[in-house]
C-alpha positions as MATLAB code, in Angstrom:
seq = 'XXXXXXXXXXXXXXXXXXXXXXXXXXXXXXXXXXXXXXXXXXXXXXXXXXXXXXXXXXXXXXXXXXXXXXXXXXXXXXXXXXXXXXXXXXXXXXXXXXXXXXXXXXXXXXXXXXXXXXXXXXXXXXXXXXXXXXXXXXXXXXXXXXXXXXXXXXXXXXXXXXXXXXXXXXXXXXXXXXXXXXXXXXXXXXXXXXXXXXXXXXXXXXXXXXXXXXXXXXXXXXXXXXXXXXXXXXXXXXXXXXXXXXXXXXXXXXXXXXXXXXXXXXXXXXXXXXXXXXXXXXXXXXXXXXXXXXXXXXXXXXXXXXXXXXXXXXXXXXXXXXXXXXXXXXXXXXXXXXXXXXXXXXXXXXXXXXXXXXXXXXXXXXXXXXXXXXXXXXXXXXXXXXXXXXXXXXXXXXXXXXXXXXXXXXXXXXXXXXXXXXXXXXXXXXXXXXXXXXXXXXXXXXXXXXXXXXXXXXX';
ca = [
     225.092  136.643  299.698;
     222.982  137.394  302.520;
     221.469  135.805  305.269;
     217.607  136.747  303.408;
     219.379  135.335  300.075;
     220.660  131.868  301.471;
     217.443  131.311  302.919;
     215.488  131.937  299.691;
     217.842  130.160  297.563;
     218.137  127.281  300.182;
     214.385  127.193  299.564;
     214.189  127.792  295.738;
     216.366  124.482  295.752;
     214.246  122.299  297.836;
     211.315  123.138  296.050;
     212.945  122.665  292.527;
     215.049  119.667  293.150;
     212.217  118.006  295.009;
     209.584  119.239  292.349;
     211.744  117.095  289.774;
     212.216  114.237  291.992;
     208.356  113.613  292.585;
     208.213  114.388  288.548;
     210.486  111.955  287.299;
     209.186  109.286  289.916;
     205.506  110.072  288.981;
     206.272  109.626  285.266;
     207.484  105.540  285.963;
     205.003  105.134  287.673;
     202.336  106.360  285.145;
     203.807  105.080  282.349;
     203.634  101.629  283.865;
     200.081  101.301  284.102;
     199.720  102.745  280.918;
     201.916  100.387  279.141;
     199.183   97.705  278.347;
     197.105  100.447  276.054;
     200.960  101.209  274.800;
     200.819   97.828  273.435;
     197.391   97.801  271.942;
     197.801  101.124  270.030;
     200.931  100.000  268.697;
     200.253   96.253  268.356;
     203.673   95.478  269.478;
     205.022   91.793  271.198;
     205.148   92.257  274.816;
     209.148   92.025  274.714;
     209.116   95.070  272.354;
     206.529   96.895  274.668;
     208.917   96.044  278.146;
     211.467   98.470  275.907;
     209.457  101.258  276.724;
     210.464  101.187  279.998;
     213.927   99.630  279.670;
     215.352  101.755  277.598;
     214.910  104.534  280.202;
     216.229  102.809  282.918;
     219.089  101.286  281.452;
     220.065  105.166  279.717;
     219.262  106.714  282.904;
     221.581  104.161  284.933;
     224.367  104.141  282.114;
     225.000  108.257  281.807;
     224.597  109.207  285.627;
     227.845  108.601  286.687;
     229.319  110.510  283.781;
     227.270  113.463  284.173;
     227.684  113.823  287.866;
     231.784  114.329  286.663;
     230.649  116.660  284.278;
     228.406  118.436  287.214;
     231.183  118.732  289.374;
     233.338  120.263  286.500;
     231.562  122.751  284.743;
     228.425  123.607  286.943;
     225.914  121.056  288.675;
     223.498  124.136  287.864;
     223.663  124.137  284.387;
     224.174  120.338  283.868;
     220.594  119.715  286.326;
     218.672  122.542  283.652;
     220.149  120.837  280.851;
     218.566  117.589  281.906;
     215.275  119.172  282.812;
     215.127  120.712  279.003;
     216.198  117.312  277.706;
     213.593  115.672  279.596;
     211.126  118.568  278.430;
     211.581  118.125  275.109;
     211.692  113.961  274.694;
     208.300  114.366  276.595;
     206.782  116.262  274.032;
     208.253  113.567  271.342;
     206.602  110.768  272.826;
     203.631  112.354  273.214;
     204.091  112.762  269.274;
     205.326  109.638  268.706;
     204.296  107.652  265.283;
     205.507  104.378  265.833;
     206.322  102.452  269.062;
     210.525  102.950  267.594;
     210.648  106.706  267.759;
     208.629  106.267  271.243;
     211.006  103.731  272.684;
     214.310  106.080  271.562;
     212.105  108.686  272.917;
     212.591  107.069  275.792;
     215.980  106.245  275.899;
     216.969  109.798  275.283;
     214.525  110.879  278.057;
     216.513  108.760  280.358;
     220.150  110.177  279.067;
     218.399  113.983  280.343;
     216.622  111.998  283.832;
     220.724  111.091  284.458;
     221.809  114.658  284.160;
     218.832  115.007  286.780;
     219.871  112.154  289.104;
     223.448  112.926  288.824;
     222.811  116.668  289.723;
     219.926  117.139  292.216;
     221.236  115.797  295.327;
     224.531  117.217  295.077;
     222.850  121.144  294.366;
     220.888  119.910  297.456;
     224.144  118.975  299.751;
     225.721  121.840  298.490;
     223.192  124.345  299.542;
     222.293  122.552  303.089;
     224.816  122.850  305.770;
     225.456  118.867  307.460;
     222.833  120.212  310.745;
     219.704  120.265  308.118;
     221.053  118.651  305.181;
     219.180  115.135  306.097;
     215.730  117.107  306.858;
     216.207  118.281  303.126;
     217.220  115.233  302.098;
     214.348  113.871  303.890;
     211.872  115.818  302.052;
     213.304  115.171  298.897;
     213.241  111.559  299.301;
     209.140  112.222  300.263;
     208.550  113.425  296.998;
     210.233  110.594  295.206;
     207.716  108.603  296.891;
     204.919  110.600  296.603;
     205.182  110.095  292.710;
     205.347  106.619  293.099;
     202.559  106.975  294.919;
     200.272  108.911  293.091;
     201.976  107.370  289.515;
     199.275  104.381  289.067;
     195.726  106.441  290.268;
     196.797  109.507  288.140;
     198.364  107.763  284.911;
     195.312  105.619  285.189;
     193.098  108.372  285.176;
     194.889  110.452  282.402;
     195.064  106.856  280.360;
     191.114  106.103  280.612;
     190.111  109.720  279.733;
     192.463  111.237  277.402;
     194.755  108.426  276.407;
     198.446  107.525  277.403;
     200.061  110.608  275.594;
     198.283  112.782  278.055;
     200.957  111.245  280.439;
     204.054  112.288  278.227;
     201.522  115.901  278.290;
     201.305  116.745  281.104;
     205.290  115.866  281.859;
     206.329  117.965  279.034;
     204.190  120.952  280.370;
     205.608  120.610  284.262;
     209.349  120.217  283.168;
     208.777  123.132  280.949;
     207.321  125.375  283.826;
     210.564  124.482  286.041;
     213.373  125.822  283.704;
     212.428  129.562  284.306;
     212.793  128.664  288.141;
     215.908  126.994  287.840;
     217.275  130.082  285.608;
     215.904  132.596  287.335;
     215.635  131.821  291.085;
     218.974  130.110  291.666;
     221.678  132.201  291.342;
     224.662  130.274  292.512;
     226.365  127.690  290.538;
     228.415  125.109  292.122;
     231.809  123.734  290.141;
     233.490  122.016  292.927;
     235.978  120.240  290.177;
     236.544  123.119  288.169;
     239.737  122.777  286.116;
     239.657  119.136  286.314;
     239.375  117.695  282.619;
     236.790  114.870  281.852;
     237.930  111.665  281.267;
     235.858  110.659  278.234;
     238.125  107.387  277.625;
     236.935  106.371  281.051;
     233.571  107.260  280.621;
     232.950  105.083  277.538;
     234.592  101.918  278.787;
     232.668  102.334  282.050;
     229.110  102.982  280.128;
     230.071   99.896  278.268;
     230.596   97.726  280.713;
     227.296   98.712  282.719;
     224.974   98.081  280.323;
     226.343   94.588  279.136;
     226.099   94.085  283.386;
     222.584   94.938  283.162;
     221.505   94.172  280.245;
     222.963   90.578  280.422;
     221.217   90.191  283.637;
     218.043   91.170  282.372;
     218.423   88.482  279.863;
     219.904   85.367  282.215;
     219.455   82.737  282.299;
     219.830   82.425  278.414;
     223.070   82.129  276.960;
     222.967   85.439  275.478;
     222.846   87.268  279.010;
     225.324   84.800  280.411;
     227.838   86.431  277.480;
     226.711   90.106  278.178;
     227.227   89.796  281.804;
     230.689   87.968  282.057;
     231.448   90.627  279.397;
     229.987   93.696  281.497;
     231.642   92.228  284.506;
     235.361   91.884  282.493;
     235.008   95.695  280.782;
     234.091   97.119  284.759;
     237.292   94.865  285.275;
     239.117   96.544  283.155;
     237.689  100.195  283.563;
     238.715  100.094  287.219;
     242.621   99.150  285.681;
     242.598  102.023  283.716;
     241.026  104.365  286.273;
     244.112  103.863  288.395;
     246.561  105.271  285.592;
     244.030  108.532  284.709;
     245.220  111.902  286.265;
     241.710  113.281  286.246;
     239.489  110.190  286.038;
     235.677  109.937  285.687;
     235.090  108.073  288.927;
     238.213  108.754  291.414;
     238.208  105.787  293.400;
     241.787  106.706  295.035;
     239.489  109.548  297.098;
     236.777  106.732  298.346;
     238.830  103.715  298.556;
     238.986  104.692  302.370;
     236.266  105.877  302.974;
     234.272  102.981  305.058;
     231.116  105.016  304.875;
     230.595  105.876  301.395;
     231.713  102.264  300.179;
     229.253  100.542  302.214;
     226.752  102.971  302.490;
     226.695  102.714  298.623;
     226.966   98.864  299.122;
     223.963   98.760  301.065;
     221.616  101.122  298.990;
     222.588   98.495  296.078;
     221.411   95.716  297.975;
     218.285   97.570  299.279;
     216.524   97.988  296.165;
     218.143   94.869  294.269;
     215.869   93.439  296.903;
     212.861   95.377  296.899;
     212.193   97.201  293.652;
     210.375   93.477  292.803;
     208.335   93.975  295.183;
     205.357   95.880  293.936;
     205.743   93.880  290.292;
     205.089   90.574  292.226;
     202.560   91.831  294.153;
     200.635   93.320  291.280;
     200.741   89.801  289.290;
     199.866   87.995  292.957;
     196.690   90.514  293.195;
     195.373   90.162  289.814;
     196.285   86.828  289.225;
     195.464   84.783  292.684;
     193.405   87.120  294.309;
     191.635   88.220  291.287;
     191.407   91.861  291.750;
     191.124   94.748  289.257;
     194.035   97.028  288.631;
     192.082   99.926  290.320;
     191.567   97.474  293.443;
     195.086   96.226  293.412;
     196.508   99.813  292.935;
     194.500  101.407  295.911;
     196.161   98.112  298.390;
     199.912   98.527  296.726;
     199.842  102.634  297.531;
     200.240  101.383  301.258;
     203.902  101.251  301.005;
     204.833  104.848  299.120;
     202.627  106.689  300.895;
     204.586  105.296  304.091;
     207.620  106.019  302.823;
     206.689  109.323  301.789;
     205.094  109.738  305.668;
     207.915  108.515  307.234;
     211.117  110.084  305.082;
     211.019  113.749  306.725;
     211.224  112.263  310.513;
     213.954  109.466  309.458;
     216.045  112.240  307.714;
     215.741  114.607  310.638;
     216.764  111.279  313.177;
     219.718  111.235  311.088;
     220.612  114.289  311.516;
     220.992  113.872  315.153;
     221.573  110.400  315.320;
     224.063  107.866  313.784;
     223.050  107.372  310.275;
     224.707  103.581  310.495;
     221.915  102.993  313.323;
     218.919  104.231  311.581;
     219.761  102.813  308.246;
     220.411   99.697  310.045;
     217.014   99.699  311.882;
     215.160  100.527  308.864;
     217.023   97.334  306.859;
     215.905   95.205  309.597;
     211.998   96.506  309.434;
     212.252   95.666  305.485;
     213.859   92.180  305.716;
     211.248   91.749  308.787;
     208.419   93.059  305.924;
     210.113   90.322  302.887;
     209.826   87.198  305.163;
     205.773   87.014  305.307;
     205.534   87.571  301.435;
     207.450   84.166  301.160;
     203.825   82.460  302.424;
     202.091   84.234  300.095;
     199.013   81.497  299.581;
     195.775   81.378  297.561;
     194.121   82.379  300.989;
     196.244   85.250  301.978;
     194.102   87.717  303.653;
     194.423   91.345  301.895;
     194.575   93.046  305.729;
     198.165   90.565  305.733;
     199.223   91.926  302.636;
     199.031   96.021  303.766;
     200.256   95.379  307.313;
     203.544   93.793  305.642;
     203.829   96.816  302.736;
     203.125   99.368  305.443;
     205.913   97.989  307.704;
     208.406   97.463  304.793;
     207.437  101.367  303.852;
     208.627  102.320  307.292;
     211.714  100.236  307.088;
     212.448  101.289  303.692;
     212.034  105.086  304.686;
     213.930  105.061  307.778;
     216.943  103.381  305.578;
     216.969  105.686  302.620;
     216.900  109.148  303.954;
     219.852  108.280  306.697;
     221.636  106.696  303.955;
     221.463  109.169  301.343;
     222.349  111.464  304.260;
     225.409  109.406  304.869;
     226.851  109.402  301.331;
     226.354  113.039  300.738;
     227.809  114.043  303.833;
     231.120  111.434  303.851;
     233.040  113.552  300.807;
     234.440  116.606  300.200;
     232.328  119.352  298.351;
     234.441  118.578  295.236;
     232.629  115.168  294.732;
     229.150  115.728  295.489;
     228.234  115.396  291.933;
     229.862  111.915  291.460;
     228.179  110.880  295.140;
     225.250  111.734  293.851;
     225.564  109.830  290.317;
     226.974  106.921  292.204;
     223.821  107.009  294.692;
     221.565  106.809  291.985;
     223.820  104.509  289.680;
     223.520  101.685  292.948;
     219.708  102.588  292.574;
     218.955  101.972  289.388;
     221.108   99.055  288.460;
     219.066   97.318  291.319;
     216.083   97.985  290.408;
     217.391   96.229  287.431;
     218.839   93.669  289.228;
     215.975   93.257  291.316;
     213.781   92.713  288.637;
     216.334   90.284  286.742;
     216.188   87.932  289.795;
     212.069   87.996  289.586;
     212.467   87.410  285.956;
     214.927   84.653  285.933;
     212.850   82.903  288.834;
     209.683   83.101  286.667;
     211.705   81.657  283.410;
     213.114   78.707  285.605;
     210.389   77.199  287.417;
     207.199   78.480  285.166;
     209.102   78.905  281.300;
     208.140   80.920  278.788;
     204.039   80.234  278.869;
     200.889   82.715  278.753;
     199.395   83.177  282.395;
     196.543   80.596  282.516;
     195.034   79.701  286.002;
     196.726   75.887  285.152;
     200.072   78.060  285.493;
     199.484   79.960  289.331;
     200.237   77.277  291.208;
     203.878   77.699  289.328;
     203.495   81.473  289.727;
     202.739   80.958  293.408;
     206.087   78.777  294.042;
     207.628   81.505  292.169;
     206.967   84.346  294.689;
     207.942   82.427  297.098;
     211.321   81.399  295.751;
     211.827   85.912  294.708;
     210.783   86.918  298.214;
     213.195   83.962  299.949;
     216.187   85.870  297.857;
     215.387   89.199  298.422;
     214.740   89.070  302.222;
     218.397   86.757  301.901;
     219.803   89.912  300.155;
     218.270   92.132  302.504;
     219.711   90.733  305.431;
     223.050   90.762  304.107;
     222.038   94.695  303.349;
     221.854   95.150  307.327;
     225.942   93.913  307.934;
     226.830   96.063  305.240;
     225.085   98.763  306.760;
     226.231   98.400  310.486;
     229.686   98.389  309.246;
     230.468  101.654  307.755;
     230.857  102.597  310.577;
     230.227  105.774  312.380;
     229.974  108.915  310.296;
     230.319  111.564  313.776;
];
């Protein structure tokens, strides 16, 4: 290849890998606000409705650590356009979709093609950047994942009001259709780091298993039923880790990272990051309709504060990492985000809204300057051979705390309000509430900075 060609395709990759990033992110996001009308048109119970976007994030979280084995096996290439057709083709079925069933498995299958995506993206991304620009890449890619949760609620508002909340699934099944030609034709190489190894299917099951009883029983604590799926979740992990050992070829090597300071606690930390943040803007959306009695356009337009910060911010934090310790910019940014939690615990009735973006803008700086370095720092602490499972792993510790995350909010809420409509009688209850979620996630948080300062130093 020459010098003209690994510029182009180093290019083709960014653009593609970030395209699908912002697209995936945008289409939460959307679907979100939309979910309300969701319910109306399909006159569904509100814990049938939350399935709509469960099922996604609990398929997405389940397969990505699989498929980033499979990546690294037979082609991240192929396995990242599989997932875009996958998620090309379940768009077009919800947009079809009958009954709120075939929508919700609609989802769920979306979310099995959005893992081959995940597990995939950042590890064509690490394999095509060298380590001296691979964090400004990773920076940018990062910017688009925010960028779609920024522009998520204004534009799936928009699309829901004037054409209804199909247009969403649409116009997602139109852009992920536009991107497979790209991905075919403009990237040429195909990286198979792992070729030869065989997949360990066995593994694979017991470890998809276990994960969702861990987050599904979460999501369901603190009744008895999620106090059963999580002890069981947390016993099949148990045991999937057991077998792992005994597995010539196994679907998540641990033997290869069990030493590796950086990756374990770099992982460690993006797990407690957004177990203790993800909340966030679901808290604040209830606090700004609910206590300060704003409209979802109003209370959208104050929430974009903190995306659109991250989104500013990621580029510069991922080219400080490439220059600087990761373990001190991660560590810096943890700090700005615990310092951001702390003033949402005296969230009151007289809160004034300037408060409310100074602390979102200054956890979106803290949260930026933290991800990029520590994606950065994951990616780069293996060998080429497992940048497909570093990349499922990354985005496994994402997504089962943004379960987690909201499991804690949910489990505060059923404790100290119950299972009641929200009636004004019922906000001073909400109120303690917040206060209660934000005192545990800045806790978390702050335990996030120790685990980042010690994986030590990656240079």
């Amino acid at each position: 290849m020459t010098v003209t060609e690994a510029v182009v395709s180093k290019r083709v990759a960014l653009m593609v890998t970030t395209f699908s990033s912002f697209l995936t992110t945008f289409m939460v996001s959307s679907i979100n606000i939309a979910l309300p009308t969701i319910g109306k048109d399909f006159s569904i119970t509100a814990v049938k409705l939350s399935w709509v976007a469960t099922a996604y994030l609990l398929a997405a979280a389940v397969f990505l650590v699989p498929f980033g084995r499979i990546a690294d096996i037979y082609g991240r290439k192929k396995i990242y356009v599989t997932g875009i057709a996958v998620y090309a083709l379940t768009s077009l079925m919800a947009t079809l979709a009958p009954t709120s069933t075939v929508l919700i498995i609609s989802r769920g299958i979306q979310g099995f093609g959005g893992s081959m995506i995940f597990g995939t993206a950042l590890a064509i991304l690490t394999s095509v950047f060298p380590p001296g620009e691979r964090g400004k890449a990773l920076g940018f890619n990062l910017a688009a994942t925010y960028m779609g949760l920024s522009l998520g609620p204004f534009a799936g508002g928009i699309l829901t009001h004037q054409f209804g909340w199909r247009s969403i699934f649409l116009v997602s099944t139109v852009l992920s259709t536009l991107l497979i030609p790209v991905i075919i034709l403009r990237i040429k190489a195909e990286w198979a780091d792992a070729r030869g190894d065989r997949f360990d299917l066995k593994g694979s099951l017991v470890y998809m298993i276990g994960l969702l009883g861990l987050m599904y029983g979460f999501s369901r604590l603190p009744s008895l039923e999620g106090v059963l799926l999580l002890v069981s979740g947390i016993l099949i992990l148990a045991f999937f880790l057991r077998i792992e050992k005994k597995i010539v070829s196994p679907v998540l090597d641990l033997s290869h990272f069990r030493h590796n300071i950086v990756f374990i606690f770099s992982n460690l930390a993006a797990f407690i990051n957004y177990s203790a943040t993800f909340a966030v803007g679901f808290l604040l959306s209830l606090y700004l309709q609910y206590i300060k009695g704003l409209n979802p356009q109003e209370a959208g337009l104050i929430m974009v504060a903190q995306p659109i910060t991250m989104a500013l911010f990621s580029p510069l934090a991922g080219r400080l990492s490439d220059k600087i310790e990761p373990q001190i910019v991660a560590s810096i940014g943890m700090g700005l985000t615990v310092a951001g939690l702390v003033p949402f615990i005296f969230l009151s009735y007289n809160t004034p809204i300037a408060y409310i973006v100074a602390t979102l803008l200054l956890i979106g700086i803290g949260f930026a300057l933290f991800s990029s370095p520590n994606t950065n720092a994951i990616m780069s602490s293996v060998e080429r051979r497992y940048y497909g499972i570093a990349s499922a792993s990354m985005g496994t510790m994402r997504l089962t705390g943004q379960v987690i995350s909201m499991g804690i909010a949910m489990m505060v809420f059923a404790m100290v309000i119950g299972k009641v409509k929200s009636t004004p009688e019922c906000y001073p209850l909400f109120l303690r509430s917040t206060h209660i979620a934000f005192t545990i996630f800045a806790s978390l948080c702050l335990l996030g900075v120790f685990a980042s300062l010690a994986r030590g130093k990656l240079r």
